[in-house]
BALOBA-1460 file (C-alpha; in Angstrom, 3 decimals):
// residues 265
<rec num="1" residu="x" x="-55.444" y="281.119" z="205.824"/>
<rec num="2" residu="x" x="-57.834" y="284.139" z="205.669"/>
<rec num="3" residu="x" x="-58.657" y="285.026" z="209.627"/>
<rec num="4" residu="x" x="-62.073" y="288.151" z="209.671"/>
<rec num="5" residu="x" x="-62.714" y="289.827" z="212.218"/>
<rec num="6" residu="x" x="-65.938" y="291.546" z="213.131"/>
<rec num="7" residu="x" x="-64.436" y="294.990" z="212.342"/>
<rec num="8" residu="x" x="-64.245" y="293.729" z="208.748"/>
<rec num="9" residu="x" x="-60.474" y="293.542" z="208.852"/>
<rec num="10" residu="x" x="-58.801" y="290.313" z="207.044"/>
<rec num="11" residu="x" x="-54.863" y="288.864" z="208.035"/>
<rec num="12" residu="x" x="-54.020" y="286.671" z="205.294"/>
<rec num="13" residu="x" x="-51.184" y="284.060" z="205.872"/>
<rec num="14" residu="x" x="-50.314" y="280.767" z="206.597"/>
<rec num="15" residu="x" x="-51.137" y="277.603" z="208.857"/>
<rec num="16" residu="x" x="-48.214" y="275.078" z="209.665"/>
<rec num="17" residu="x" x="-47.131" y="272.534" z="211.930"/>
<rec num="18" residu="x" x="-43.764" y="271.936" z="213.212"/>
<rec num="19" residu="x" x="-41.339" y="270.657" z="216.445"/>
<rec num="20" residu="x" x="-40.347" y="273.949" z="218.440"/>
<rec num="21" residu="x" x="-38.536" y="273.913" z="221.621"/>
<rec num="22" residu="x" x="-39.690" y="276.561" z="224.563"/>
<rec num="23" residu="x" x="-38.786" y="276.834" z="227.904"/>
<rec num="24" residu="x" x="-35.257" y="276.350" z="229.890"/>
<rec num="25" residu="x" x="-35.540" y="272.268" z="229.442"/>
<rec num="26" residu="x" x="-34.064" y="272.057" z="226.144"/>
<rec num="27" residu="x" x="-36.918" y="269.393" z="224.747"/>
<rec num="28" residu="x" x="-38.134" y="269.877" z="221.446"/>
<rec num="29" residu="x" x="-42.474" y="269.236" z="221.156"/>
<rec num="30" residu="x" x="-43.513" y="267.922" z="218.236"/>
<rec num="31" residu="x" x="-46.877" y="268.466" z="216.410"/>
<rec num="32" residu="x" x="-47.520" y="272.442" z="217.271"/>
<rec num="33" residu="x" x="-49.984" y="274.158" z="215.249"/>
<rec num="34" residu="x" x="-49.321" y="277.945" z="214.131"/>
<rec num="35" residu="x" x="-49.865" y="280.222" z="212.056"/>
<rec num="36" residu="x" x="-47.640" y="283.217" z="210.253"/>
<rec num="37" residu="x" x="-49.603" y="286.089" z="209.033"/>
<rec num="38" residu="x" x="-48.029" y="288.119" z="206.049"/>
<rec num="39" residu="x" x="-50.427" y="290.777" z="205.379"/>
<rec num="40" residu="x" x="-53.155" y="292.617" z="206.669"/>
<rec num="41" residu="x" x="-56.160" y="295.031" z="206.071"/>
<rec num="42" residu="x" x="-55.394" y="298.498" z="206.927"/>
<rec num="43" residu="x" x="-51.885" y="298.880" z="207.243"/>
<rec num="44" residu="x" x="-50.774" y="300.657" z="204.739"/>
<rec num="45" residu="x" x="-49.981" y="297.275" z="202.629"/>
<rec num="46" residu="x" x="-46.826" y="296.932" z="204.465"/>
<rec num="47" residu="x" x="-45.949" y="293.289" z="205.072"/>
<rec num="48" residu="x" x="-45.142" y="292.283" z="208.392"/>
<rec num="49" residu="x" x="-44.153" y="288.690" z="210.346"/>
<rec num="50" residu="x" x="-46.233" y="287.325" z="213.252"/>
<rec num="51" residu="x" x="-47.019" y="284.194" z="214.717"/>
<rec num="52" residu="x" x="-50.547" y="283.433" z="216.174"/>
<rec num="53" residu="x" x="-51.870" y="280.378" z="218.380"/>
<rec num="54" residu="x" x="-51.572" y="281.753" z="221.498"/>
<rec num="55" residu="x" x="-56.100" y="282.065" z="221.276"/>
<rec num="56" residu="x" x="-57.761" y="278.767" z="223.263"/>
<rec num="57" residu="x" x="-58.905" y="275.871" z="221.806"/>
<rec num="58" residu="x" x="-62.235" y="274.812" z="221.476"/>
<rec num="59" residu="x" x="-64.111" y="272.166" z="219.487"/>
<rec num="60" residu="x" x="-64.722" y="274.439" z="216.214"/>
<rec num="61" residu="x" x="-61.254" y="275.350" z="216.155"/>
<rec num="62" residu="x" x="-59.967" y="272.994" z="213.178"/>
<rec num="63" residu="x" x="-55.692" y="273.938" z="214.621"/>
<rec num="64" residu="x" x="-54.865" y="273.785" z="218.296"/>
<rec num="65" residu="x" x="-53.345" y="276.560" z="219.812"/>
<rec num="66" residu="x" x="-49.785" y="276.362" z="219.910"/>
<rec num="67" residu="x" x="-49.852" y="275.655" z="223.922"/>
<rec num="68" residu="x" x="-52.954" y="273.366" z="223.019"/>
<rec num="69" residu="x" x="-51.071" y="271.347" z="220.933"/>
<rec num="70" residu="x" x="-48.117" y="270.356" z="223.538"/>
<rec num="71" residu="x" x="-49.298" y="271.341" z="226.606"/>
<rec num="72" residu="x" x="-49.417" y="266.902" z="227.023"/>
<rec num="73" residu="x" x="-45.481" y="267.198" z="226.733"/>
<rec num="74" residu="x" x="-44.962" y="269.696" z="229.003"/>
<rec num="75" residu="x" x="-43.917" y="269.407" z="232.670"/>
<rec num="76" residu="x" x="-46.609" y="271.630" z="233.984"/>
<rec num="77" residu="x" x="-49.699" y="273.004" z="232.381"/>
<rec num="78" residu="x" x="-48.719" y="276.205" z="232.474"/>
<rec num="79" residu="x" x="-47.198" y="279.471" z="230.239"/>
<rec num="80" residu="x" x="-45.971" y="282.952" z="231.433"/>
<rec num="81" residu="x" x="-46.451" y="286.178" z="229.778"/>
<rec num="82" residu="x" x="-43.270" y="288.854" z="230.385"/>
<rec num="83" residu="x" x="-42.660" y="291.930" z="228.488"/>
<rec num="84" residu="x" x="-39.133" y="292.943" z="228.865"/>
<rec num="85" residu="x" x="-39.022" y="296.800" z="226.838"/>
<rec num="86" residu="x" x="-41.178" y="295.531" z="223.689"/>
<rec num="87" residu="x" x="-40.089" y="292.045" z="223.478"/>
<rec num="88" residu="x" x="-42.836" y="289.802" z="224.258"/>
<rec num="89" residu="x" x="-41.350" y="286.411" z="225.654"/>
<rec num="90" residu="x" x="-43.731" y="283.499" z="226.515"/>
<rec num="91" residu="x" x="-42.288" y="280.349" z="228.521"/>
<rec num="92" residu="x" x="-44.425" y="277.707" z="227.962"/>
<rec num="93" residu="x" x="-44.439" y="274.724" z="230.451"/>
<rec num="94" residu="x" x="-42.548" y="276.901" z="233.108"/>
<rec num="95" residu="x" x="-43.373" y="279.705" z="235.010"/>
<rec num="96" residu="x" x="-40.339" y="282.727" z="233.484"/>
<rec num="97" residu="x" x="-37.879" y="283.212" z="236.438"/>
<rec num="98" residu="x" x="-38.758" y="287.111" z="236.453"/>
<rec num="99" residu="x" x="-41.731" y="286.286" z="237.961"/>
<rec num="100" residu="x" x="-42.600" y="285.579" z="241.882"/>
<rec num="101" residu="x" x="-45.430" y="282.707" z="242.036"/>
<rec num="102" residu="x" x="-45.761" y="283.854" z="245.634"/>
<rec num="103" residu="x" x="-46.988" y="287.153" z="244.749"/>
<rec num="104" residu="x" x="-49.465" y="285.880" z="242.091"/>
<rec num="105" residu="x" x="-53.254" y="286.699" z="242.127"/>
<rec num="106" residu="x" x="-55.173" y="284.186" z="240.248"/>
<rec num="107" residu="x" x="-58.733" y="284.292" z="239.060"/>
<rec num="108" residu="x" x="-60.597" y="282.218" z="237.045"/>
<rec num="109" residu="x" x="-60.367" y="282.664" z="233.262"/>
<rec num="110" residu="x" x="-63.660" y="284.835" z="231.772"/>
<rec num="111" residu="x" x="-64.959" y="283.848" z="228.757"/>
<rec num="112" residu="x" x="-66.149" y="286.729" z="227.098"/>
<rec num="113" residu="x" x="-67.221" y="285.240" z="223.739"/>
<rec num="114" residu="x" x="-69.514" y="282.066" z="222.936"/>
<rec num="115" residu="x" x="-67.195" y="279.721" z="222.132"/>
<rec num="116" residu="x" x="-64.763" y="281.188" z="224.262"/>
<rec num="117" residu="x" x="-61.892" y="281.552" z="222.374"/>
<rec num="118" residu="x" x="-60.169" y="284.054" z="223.904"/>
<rec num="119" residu="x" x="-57.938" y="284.304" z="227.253"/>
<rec num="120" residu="x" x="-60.518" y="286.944" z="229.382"/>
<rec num="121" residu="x" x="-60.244" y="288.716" z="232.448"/>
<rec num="122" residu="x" x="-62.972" y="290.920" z="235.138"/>
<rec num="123" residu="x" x="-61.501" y="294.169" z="236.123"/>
<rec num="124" residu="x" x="-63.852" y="294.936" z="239.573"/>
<rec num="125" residu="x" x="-63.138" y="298.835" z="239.560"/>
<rec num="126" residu="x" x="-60.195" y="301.477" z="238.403"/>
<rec num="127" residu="x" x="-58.762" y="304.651" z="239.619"/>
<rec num="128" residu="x" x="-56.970" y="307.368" z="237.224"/>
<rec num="129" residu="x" x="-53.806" y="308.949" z="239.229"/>
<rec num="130" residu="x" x="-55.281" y="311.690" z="241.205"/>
<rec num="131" residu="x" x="-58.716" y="310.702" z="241.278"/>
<rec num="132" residu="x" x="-61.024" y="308.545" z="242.832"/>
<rec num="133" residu="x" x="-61.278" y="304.741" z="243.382"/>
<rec num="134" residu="x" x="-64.317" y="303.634" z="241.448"/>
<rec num="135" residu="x" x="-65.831" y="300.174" z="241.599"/>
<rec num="136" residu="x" x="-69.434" y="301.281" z="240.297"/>
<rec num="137" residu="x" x="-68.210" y="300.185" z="236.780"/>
<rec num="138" residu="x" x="-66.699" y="296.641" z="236.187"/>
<rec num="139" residu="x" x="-66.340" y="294.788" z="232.673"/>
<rec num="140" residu="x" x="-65.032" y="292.076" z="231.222"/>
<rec num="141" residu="x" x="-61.749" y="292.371" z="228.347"/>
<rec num="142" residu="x" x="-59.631" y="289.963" z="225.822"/>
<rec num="143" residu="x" x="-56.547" y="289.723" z="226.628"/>
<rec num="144" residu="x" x="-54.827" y="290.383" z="223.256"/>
<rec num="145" residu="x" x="-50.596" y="289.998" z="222.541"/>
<rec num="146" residu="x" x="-51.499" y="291.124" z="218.984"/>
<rec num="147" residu="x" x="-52.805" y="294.619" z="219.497"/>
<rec num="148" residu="x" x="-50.780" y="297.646" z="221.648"/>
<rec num="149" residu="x" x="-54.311" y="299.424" z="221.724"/>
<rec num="150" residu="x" x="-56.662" y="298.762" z="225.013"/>
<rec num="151" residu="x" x="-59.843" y="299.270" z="224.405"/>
<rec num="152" residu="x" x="-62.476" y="300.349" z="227.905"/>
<rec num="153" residu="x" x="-65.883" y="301.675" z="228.455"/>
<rec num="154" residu="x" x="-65.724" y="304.952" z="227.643"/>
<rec num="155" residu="x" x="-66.743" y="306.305" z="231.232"/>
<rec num="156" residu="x" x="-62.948" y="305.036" z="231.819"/>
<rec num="157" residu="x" x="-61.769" y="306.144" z="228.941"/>
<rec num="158" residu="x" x="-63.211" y="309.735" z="229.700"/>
<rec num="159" residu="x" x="-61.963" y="309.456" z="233.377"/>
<rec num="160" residu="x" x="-58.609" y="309.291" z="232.173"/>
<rec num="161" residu="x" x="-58.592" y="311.988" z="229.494"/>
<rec num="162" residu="x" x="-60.069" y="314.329" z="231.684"/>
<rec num="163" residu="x" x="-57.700" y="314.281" z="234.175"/>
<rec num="164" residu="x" x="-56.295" y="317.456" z="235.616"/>
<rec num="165" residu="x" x="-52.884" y="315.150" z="235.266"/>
<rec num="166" residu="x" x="-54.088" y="315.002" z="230.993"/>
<rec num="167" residu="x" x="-53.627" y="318.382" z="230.180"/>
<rec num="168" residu="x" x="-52.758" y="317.738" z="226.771"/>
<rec num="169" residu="x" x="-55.512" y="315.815" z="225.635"/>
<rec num="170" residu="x" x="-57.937" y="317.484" z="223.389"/>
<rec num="171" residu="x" x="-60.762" y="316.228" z="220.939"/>
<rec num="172" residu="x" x="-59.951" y="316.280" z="217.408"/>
<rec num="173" residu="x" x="-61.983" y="316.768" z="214.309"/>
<rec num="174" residu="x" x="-59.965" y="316.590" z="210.270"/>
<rec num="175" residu="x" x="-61.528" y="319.069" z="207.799"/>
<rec num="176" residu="x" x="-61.193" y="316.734" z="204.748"/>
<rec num="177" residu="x" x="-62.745" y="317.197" z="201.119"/>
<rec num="178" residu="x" x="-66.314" y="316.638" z="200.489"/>
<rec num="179" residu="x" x="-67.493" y="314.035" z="199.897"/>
<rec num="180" residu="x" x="-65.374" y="312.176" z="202.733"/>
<rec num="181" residu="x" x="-66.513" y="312.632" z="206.531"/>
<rec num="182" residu="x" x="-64.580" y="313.816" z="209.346"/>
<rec num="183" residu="x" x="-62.220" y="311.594" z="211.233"/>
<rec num="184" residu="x" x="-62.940" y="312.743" z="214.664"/>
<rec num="185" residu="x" x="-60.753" y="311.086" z="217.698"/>
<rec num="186" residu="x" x="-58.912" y="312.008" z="221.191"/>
<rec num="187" residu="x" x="-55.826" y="313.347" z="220.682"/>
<rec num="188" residu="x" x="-52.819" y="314.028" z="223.582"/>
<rec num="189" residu="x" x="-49.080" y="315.170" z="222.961"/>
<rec num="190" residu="x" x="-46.890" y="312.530" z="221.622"/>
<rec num="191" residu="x" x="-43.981" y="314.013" z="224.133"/>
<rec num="192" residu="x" x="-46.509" y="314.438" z="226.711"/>
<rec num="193" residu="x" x="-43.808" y="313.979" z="229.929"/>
<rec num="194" residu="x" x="-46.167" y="313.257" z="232.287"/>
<rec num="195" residu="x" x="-49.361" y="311.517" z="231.499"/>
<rec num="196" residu="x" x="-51.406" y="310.103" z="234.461"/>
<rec num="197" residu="x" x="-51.143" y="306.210" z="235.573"/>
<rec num="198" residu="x" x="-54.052" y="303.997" z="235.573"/>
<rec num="199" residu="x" x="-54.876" y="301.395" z="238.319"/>
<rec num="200" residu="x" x="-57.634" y="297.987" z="237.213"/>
<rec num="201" residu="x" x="-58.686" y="295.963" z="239.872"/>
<rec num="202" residu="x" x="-58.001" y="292.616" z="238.416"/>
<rec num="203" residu="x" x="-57.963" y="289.242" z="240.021"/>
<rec num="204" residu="x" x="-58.303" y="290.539" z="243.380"/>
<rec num="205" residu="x" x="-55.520" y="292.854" z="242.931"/>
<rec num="206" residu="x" x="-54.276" y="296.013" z="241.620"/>
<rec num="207" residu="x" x="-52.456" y="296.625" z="238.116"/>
<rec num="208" residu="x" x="-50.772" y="300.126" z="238.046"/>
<rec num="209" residu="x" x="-50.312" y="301.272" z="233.937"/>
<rec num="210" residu="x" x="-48.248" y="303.819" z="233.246"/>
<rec num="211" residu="x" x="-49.184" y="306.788" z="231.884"/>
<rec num="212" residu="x" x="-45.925" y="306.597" z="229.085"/>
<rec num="213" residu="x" x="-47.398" y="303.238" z="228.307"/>
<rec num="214" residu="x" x="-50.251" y="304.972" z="227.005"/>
<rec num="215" residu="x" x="-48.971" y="307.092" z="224.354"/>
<rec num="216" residu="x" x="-48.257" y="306.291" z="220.705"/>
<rec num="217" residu="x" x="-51.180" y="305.212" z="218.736"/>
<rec num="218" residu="x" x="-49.929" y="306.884" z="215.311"/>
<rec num="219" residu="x" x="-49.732" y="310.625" z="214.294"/>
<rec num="220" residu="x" x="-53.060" y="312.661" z="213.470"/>
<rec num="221" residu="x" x="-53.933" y="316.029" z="213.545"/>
<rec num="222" residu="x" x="-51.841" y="318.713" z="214.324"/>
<rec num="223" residu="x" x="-48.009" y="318.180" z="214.839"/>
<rec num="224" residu="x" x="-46.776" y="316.517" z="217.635"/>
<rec num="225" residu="x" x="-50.359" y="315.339" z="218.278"/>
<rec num="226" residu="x" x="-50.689" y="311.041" z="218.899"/>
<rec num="227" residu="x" x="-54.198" y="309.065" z="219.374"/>
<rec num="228" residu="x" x="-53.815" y="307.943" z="223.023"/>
<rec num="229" residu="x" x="-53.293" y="303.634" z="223.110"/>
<rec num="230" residu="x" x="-55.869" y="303.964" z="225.584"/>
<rec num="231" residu="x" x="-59.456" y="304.247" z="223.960"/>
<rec num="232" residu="x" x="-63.044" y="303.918" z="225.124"/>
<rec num="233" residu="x" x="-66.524" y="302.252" z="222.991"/>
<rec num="234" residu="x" x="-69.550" y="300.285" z="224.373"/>
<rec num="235" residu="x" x="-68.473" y="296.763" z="224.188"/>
<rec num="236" residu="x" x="-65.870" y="294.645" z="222.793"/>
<rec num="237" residu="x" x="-63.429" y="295.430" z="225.724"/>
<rec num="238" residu="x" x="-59.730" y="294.539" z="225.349"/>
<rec num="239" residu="x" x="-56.159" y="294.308" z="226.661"/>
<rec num="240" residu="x" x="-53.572" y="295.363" z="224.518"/>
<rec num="241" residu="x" x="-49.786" y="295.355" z="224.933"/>
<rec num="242" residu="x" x="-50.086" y="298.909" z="226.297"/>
<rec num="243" residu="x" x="-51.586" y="297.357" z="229.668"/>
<rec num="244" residu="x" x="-50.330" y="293.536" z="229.901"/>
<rec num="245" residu="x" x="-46.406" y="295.099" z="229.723"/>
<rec num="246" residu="x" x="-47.059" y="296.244" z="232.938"/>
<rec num="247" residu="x" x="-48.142" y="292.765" z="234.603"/>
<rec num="248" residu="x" x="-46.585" y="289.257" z="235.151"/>
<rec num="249" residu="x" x="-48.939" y="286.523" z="233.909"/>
<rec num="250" residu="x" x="-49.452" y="282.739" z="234.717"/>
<rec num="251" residu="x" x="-52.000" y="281.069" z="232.454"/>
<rec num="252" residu="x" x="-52.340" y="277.594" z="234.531"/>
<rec num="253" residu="x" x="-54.667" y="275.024" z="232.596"/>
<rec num="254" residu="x" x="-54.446" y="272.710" z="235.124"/>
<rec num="255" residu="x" x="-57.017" y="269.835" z="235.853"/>
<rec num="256" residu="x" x="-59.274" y="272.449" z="238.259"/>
<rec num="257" residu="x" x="-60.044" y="274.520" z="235.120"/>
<rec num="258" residu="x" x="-58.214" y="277.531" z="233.355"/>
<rec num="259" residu="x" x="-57.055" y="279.977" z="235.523"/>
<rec num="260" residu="x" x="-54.925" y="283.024" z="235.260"/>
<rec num="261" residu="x" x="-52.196" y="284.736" z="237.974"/>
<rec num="262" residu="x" x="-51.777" y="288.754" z="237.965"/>
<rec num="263" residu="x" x="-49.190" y="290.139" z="239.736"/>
<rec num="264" residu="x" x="-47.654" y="294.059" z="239.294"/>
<rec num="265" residu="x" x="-44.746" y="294.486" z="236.845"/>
């Protein structure tokens, strides 16, 4: 398979089909698409291990999503997102005893591309630690197990780095050779022992991120110095692993349409 993205980035890999058995039931489901990436742009050619399908299915999708594909053989249309340290584990079929259903939010699923084949979500407002509780700005994201970057209007982004609870974070420019332009980015201390929290107002409730979630987007400029996993542009909005770590999820496909359940970490 060769997956592009818009950014011009490429994951090369595999597509397969096999029986895999999730959940506490012990039943094995037959017929589950996936895919294994081995390789992709921009990493420094390393090779790497991952398994996608966990997008949505729609009608120009050739494979189904791996939930797609069994979600017939399961005992409830559901799957649960928990992030235990950095171990992503998904429970498909069963809602992952960590998690209270009483103290789920639930909004409807956002599509935020045409086909929508992404999992979205509406954040109504946000408030850095120490600041204000803003709801004049509201946008939609992906929400996106395969990145640990989140990306947010940059008014947010801003909001955050410019927090008297930031002090560390600075704007960076490189000085590199002609005829190669300056890398230019945010940068904060990678040992930074207090960085501030930040609150969305998602699905009716609120989702408090840690500010030590935040740190540890690679090395770059002077030493010591990280790019924050928190960064801002104009449209394209995301949730990384950074910010979905610190929430309990429910994705319920159920026959009233695709929903998804919040609740804090």
């Amino acid at each position: 398979m060769d997956i592009g993205y818009s950014t011009g980035f490429h994951i090369d890999g595999h597509f397969g089909q096999s029986s895999a058995a999730f959940g506490t039931s012990g039943h094995t489901y037959s017929g589950a698409d996936f895919g294994v990436a081995y390789e992709m742009d921009n990493t420094n050619e390393k090779l790497f291990d991952g398994v996608l399908g966990l997008g949505r299915s729609t009608d120009i999708v050739t494979h189904l999503s791996i939930f797609a594909s069994i979600k017939q053989q399961l005992p409830r249309p559901v799957f649960s997102l928990v992030t235990n340290n950095n171990d992503l584990v998904v429970d498909f079929g069963e809602v992952n005893s960590q998690i209270d259903e009483s103290k789920l939010h639930y909004a409807a699923q956002v599509d935020t591309s045409d086909p929508a084949i992404f999992y979205g979500a509406h954040v109504s407002g946000y408030q850095v630690q120490g600041g204000e509780h803003d709801t004049s700005i509201g946008w939609d994201g992906v929400l996106d197990t395969g990145s640990v970057f989140t990306y947010v209007p940059r008014s947010v982004l801003t909001a955050w780095l410019t927090s008297p609870s930031n002090p560390t974070a600075r704007y960076y420019c490189d000085n590199p050779t002609p005829p190669a332009s300056p890398y230019c980015s945010w940068i904060i201390d990678c040992n930074a022992a207090t960085l501030p929290d930040i609150c969305f107002d998602i699905a009716g409730t609120s989702i408090n991120v840690k500010g030590e979630y935040l740190v540890g987007g690679g090395t770059v400029g002077p030493p010591g110095s990280c790019i924050p996993l928190l960064q801002g542009q104009d449209q394209g909005y995301l949730f990384g692993i950074s910010v979905l770590r610190s929430a309990f999820l429910v994705f319920d496909e159920g026959d009233a349409g695709t929903k998804i359940g919040w609740a804090q970490r």
